[in-house]
C-alpha positions in Angstrom: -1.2 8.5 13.7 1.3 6.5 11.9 3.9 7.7 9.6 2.0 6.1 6.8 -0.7 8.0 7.6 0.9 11.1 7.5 2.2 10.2 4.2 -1.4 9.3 2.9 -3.0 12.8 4.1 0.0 14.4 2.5 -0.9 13.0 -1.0 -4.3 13.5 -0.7 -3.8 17.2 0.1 -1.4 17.6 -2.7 -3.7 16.0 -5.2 -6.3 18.4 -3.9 -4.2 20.9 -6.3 -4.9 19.0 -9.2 -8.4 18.8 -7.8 -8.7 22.7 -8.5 -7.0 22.8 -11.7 -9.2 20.6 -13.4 -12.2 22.5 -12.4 -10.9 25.9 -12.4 -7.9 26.2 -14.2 -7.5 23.8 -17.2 -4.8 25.1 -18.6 -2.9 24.6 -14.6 -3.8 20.8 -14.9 -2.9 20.7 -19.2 1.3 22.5 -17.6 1.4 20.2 -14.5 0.1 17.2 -16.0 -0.6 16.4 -19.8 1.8 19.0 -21.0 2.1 17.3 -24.7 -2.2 16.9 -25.7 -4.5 19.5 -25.8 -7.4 19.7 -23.2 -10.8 20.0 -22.9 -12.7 21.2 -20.1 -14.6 18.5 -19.8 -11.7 16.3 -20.1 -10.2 18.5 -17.2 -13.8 17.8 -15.0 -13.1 14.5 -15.3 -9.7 14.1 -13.8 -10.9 16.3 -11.2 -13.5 14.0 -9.9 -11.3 10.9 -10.3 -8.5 12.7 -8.7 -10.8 13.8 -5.7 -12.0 10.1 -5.2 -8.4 9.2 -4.8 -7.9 12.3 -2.6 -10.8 10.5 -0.3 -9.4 7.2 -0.8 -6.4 8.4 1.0 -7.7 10.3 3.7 -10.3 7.4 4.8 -7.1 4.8 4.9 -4.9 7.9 6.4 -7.1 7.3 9.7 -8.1 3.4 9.2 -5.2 1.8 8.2 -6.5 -1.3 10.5 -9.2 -1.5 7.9 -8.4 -4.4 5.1 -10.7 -3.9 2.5 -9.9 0.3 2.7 -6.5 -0.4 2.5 -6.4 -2.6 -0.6 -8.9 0.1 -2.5 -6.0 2.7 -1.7 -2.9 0.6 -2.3 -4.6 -0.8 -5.9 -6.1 3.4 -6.5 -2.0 3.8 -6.6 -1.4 1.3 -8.8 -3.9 2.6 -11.2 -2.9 6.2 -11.1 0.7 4.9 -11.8 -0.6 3.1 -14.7 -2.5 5.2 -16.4 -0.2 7.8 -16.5 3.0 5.5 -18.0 0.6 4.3 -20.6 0.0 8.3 -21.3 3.6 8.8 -21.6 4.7 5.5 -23.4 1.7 4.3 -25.3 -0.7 8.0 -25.9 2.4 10.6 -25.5 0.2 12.9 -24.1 3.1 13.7 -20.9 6.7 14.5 -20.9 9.3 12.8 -18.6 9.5 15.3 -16.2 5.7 15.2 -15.4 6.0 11.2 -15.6 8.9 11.7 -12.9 6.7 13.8 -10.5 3.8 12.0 -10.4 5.4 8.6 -10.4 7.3 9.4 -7.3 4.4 10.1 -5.1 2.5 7.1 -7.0 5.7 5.0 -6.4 6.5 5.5 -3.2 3.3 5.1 -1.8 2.3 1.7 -3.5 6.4 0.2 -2.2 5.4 2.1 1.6 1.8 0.5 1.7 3.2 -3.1 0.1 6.0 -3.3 2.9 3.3 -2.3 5.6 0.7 -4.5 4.3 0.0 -6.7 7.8 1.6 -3.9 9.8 -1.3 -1.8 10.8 -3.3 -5.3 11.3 -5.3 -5.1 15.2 -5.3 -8.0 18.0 -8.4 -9.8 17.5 -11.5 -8.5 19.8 -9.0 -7.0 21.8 -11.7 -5.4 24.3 -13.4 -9.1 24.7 -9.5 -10.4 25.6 -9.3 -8.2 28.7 -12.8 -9.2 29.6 -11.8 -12.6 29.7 -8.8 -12.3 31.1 -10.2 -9.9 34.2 -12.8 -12.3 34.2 -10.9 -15.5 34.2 -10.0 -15.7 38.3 -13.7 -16.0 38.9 -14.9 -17.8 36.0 -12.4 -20.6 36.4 -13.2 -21.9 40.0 -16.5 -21.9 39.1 -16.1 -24.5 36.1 -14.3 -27.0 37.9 -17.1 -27.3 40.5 -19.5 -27.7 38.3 -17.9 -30.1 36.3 -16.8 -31.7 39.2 -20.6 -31.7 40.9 -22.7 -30.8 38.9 -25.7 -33.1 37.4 -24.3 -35.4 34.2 -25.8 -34.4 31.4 -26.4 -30.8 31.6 -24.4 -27.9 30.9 -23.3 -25.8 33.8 -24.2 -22.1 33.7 -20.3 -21.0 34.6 -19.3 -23.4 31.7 -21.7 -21.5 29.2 -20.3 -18.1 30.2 -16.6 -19.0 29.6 -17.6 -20.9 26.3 -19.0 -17.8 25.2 -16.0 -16.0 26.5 -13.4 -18.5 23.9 -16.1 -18.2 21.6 -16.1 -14.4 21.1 -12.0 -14.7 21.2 -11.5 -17.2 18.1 -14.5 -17.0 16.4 -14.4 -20.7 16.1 -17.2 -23.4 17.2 -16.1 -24.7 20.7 -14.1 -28.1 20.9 -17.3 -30.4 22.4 -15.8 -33.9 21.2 -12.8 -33.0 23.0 -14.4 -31.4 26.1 -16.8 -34.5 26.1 -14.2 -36.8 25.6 -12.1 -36.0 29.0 -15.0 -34.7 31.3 -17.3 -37.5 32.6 -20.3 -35.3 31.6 -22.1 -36.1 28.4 -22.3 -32.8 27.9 -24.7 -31.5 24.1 -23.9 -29.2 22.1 -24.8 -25.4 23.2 -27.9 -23.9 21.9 -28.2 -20.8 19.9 -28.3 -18.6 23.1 -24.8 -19.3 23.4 -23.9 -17.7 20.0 -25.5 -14.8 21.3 -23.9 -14.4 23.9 -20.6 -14.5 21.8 -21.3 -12.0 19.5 
């Protein structure tokens, strides 16, 4: 696991704390936390479920940084815990500095560790259909250039299909055909829909 994910789990399992305090110890969360405003129980529920959706939040990205979308829902969670609790202490004065400072530095430190890691944790595209290609490719290869060489004009060869879906399944992009037509003295057609299939 990367170090960021270390750091992630970390955070969640020490916002697991809060967690507990705003279920079972109000007056826990009301010391650590909104040390200047009285507290209500269900006020204390409340942060407890949001904080445990963060705690989540963390975790899941923890072991799927490669995932975009999971990453950005963690990284802005961050930015939103941070938030909120500066506008408690400047705007609501419901916190005192020294709870501002404790929770800012985990908050702070992992929205500038996640920003400078933002394309870090990124994978290879279709890495497994790369090293089928590429293991593939002495055989495939031969094969083309016969039947581009011999084979009947007009009609796609079955070696040529295969590899198509090969660069297909790599790029994600529709195969050059113009160009491919252009400088092979097949009129070769578009591929069919089997093709795609084969690509995905």
């Amino acid at each position: 696991m990367k170090a960021l994910g270390w750091w992630l789990m970390l955070v969640g399992s020490l916002r697991l704390a809060s967690v507990w305090f705003g279920f079972f110890d109000i007056w826990a969360l009301r010391l650590a936390v909104f040390s200047k405003s009285p507290m209500t129980e269900v006020h204390g529920r409340t942060f407890g479920v949001w904080t445990l959706l963060t705690c989540t939040l963390c975790y899941l990205c923890a072991f799927n940084l490669e995932s975009k979308p999971l990453y950005i829902a963690t990284f802005l969670s961050f930015i939103y815990a941070f938030g909120h609790f500066l506008t408690e202490y400047l705007i609501y004065q419901t916190m005192a500095i020294g709870n501002l400072t404790t929770v800012s530095f985990f908050a702070g430190t992992s929205t500038i560790w996640m920003l400078l890691q933002w394309n870090a944790h990124q994978p290879r595209s279709n890495l497994k259909m790369e090293v089928k290609f590429l293991t593939q490719l002495p055989n495939i290869f031969p094969d083309v250039l016969r039947d581009l060489v011999f084979g009947r004009p007009g009609s796609q060869p079955a070696s040529l299909t295969m590899c198509i879906a090969f660069i297909q399944g790599l790029s994600s992009q529709p195969f050059p055909w113009n160009f491919l037509r252009d400088h092979c003295n097949h009129d070769m057609s578009s591929p069919d829909a089997s093709i795609t299939n084969v690509a995905d």
